[in-house]
C-alpha positions in Angstrom: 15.3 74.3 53.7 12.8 75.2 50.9 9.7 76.7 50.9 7.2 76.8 48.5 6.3 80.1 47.2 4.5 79.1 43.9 2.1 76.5 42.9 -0.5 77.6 40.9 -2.1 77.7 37.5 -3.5 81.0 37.7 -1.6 84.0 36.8 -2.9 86.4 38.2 -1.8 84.5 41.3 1.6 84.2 39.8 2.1 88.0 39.1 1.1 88.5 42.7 3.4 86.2 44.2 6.7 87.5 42.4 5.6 91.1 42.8 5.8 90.6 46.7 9.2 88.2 46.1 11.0 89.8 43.3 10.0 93.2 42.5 6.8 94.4 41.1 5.7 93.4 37.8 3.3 92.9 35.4 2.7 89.4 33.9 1.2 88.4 30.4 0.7 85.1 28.6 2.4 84.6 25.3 1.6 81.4 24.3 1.1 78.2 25.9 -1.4 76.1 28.1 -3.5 78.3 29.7 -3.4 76.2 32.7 0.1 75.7 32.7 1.5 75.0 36.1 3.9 77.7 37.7 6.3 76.8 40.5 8.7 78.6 43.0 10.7 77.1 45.5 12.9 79.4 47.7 15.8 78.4 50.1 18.4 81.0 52.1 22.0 80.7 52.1 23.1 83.3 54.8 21.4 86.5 53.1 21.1 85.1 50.1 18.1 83.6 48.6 18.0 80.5 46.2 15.2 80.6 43.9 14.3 77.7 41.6 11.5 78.1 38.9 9.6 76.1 37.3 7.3 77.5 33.9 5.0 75.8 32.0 4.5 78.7 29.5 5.9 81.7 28.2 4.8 84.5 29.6 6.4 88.9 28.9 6.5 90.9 32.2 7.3 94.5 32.7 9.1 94.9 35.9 10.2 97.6 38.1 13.2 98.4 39.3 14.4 95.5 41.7 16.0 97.0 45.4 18.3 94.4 45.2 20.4 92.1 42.8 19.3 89.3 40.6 20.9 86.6 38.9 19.6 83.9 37.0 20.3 80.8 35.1 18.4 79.3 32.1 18.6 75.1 32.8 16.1 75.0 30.3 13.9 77.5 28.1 14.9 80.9 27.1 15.2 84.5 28.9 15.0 87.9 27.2 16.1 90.7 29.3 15.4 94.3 28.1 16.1 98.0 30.6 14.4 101.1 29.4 16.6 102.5 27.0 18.7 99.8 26.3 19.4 96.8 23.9 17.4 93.4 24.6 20.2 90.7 26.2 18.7 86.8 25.4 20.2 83.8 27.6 19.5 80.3 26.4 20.5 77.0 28.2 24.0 77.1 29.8 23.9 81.0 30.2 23.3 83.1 32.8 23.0 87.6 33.5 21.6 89.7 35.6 18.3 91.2 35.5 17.0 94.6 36.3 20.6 95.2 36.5 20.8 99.0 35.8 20.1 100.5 38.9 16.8 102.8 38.4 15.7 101.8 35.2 12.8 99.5 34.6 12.8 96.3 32.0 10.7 94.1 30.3 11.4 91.4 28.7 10.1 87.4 27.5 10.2 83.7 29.8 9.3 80.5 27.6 8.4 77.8 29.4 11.5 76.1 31.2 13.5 76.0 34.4 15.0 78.7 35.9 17.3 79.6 39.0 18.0 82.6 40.3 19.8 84.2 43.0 18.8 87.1 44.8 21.4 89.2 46.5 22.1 92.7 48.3 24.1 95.2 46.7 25.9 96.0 50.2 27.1 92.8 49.9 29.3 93.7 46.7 30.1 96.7 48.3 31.8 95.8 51.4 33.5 93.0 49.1 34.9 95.8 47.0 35.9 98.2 50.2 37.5 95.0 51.4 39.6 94.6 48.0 40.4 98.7 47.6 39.4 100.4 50.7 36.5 102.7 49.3 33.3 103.5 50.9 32.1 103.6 47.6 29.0 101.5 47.0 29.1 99.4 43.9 26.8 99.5 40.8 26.0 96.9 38.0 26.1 98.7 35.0 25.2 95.9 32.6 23.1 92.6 32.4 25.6 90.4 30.5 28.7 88.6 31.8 31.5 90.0 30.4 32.7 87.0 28.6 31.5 83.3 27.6 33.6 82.0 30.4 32.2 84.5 32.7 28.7 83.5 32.0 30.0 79.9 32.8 31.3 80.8 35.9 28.4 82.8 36.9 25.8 79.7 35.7 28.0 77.3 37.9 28.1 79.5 41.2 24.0 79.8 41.1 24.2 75.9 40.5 27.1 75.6 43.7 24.8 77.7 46.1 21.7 75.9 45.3 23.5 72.6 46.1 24.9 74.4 49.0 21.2 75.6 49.9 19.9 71.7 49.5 22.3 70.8 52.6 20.8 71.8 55.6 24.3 71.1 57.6 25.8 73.5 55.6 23.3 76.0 55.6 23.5 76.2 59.6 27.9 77.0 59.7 28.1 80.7 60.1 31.7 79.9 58.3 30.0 77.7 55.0 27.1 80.6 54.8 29.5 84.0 55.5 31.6 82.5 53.0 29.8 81.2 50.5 28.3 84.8 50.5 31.9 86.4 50.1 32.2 83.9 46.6 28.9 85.2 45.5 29.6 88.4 45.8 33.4 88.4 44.2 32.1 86.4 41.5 29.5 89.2 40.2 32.0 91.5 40.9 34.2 89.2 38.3 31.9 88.1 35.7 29.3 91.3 35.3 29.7 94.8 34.6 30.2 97.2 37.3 31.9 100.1 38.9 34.6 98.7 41.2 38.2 99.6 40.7 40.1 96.8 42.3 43.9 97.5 41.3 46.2 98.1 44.0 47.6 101.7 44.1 51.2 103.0 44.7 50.5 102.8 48.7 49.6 99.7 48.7 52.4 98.3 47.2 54.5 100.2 49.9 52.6 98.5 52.7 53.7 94.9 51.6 56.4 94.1 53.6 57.6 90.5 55.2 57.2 91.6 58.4 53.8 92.7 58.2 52.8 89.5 55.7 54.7 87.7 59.2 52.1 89.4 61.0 49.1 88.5 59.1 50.0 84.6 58.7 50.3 84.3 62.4 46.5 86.3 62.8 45.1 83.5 60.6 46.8 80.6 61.8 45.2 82.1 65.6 41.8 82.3 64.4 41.0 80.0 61.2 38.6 78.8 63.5 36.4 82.2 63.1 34.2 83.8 60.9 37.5 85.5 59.3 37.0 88.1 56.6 39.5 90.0 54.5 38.9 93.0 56.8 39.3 91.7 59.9 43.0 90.4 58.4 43.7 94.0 57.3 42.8 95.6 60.4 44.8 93.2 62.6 47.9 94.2 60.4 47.3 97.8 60.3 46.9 97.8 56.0 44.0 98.5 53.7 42.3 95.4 52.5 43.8 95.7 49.2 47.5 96.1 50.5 46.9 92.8 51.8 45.7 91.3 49.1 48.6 92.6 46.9 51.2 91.3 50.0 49.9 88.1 50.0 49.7 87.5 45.9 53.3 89.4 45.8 55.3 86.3 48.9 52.9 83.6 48.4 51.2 83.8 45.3 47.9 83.6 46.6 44.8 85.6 48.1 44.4 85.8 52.1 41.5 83.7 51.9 43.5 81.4 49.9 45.6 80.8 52.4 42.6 81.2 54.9 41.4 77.4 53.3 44.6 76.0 53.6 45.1 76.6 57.3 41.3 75.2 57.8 42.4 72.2 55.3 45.4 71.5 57.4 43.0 71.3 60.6 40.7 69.3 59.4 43.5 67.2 58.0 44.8 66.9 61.6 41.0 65.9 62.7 40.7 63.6 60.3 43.8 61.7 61.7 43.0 61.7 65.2 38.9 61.1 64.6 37.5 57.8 65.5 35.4 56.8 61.9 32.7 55.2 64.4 32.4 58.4 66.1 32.7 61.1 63.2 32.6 61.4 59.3 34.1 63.2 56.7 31.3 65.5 56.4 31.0 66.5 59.8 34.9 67.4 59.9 34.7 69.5 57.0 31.8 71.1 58.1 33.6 72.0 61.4 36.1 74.3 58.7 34.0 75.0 56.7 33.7 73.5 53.7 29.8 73.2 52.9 30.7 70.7 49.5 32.0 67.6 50.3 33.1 67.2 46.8 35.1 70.3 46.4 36.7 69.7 50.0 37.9 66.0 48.8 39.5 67.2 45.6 40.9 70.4 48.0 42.1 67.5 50.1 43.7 64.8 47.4 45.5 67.6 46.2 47.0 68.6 49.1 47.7 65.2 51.2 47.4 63.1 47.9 44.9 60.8 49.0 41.1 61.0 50.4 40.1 62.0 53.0 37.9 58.7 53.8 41.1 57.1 53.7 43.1 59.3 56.2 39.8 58.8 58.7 39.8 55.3 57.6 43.3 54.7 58.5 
C-alpha cells in the first residue's frame, strides 16, 4: 500500500518532508515554475521502502550523511550526485547509483525536473547477506556511488523497477516468503552491482567442507522445509558448514546457488498444486503466492521453462 508523503508546491514544505524521510537536507530552486508540483509516494516491501518521486523543477540540495542506504533510478530527468571530497557521478534515464553512498561524508548535488524511484534500505541487511556468503561478522560498506559496470547499472535500474511492482501487489507484500526474499535479492544485488567491501570468494576451508554427503544433507533440509522462511544460514547451520562452503558445494554438484535450488523445490510444489487445484476454487496467483513467488510473470516464465507449458494450462487441465 502507498502513502502519500509529498504533495505540495511549496518547498520549504518539500525540504521538510525529505529531511524527516531521507536524511536532512537543504533544498534550493534552480530553475523552473516556481509553483511546480512535488510529489512522494512511499510503499514497504518487508524493511524496505519504495519511494517514487515526482519533480516539477530542478532543484540542488546539500544533504547529510544518510543512516541508511539509498538507491535510485532516473525514469525521467537527470541526477547529479556529488560526496565531499569526491568527483560529481550524473545518471540520466535508464541509469541508476547510490546516493550518500560513502559512509560519513556529506554530498550535494542537482534534480531536474523528472521521475524518480528510489529504494531505501539498511546496511545490516547487506551485511548479514555477506556473513551468509563468507561467514564474517564484518559489516559491509559502499565505497562508491556508481555501479560498477553499464550492465550493472541495468540490473540495479531493473530491481528498483521489480520491487516497486512487487510493492504495488498488496498479496505479495503480505507473504513473509515474497518480502524476506525479495529483501535477500535487494541486498545481493547492491552487493553485485555497487562498490563495496565484501570479500565473497570461498577460501581453502571451504572447499574442504563440500562433500556429497553433506550436499545429501542439505538437499533433504530443503526439500523438509521449502515451505519456510528458509535463508542461506539456516541451510548452513543445519549442515554444520559456513554459509559460503555451502554455496561453493552447491555451485561445485549442481551448478547452482542453495537458493537456486530453494525455487525449484517451491516450483515443483506449486507445480503439484497446480495439478491437483480445482480452477473454480484457486488461481495461478494464489498458488504462487503460497511459494512464494510475488511476480506472476517471472513465476510463468520459471514455470514454462521447467514443465514446458503454463501454468494456466496445467490448472486448466
Amino acid at each position: 500500500m502507498f502513502t502519500v508523503l509529498l504533495d505540495t508546491k511549496d518547498l520549504g514544505e518539500a525540504e521538510a518532508v525529505l529531511s524527516a524521510n531521507i536524511s536532512n537536507m537543504r533544498i534550493s530552486k534552480a530553475s523552473g515554475d516556481n509553483s511546480a508540483l512535488m510529489r512522494m509516494e512511499r510503499a514497504f516491501v518487508g524493511s524496505i521502502s519504495y519511494d517514487a518521486a515526482e519533480c516539477g523543477l530542478d532543484f540542488r540540495y546539500e544533504m547529510d550523511p544518510p543512516d541508511k542506504i539509498l538507491v535510485c533510478r532516473v525514469v525521467c530527468g537527470e541526477l547529479q550526485e556529488r560526496p565531499r571530497g569526491r568527483a560529481a557521478a550524473t545518471f540520466q534515464p535508464g541509469e541508476a547509483g547510490a546516493i550518500g553512498a560513502i559512509q560519513g561524508v556529506p554530498s550535494e548535488g542537482f534534480v531536474r525536473q523528472g521521475h524518480y524511484d528510489q529504494l531505501i534500505v539498511k546496511p545490516s541487511l547487506l551485511s548479514s547477506i555477506a556473513a551468509e556468503r563468507h561467514g564474517s561478522d564484518k559489516p559491509v560498506r559502499l565505497t562508491g556511488s556508481v555501479p560498477v559496470s553499464r550492465q550493472a547499472s541495468r540490473q540495479l535500474f531493473e530491481t528498483i523497477g521489480y520491487v516497486g511492482r512487487v510493492a504495488a501487489n498488496r498479496y505479495a507484500q503480505q507473504s513473509r516468503l515474497i518480502t524476506s526474499g525479495l529483501e535477500r535479492y535487494v541486498a545481493s544485488t547492491l552487493l553485485a552491482t555497487l562498490p563495496n567491501t565484501a570479500r565473497l570468494e570461498p577460501t581453502r576451508l571451504d572447499r574442504r567442507d563440500s562433500s556429497p554427503l553433506l550436499l545429501r544433507r542439505a538437499l533433504a533440509y530443503i526439500d523438509d522445509n521449502a515451505h519456510t522462511d528458509l535463508t542461506l544460514t539456516d541451510i548452513a547451520s543445519a549442515v554444520y558448514v559456513t554459509p559460503r562452503a555451502l554455496q561453493y558445494m552447491f555451485r561445485k554438484h549442481r551448478d547452482c546457488t542453495p537458493m537456486e535450488y530453494v525455487r525449484q523445490v517451491r516450483l515443483q510444489h506449486a507445480h503439484l498444486d497446480l495439478v491437483v487445484s480445482d480452477r473454480a476454487a484457486t488461481s495461478v496467483a494464489e498458488i504462487a503466492r503460497r511459494w512464494g513467488f510475488g511476480h506472476l510473470g517471472r513465476f510463468s516464465v520459471f514455470y514454462r521453462e521447467t514443465f514446458g507449458q503454463s501454468p494456466h494450462v496445467t490448472l486448466r487441465d
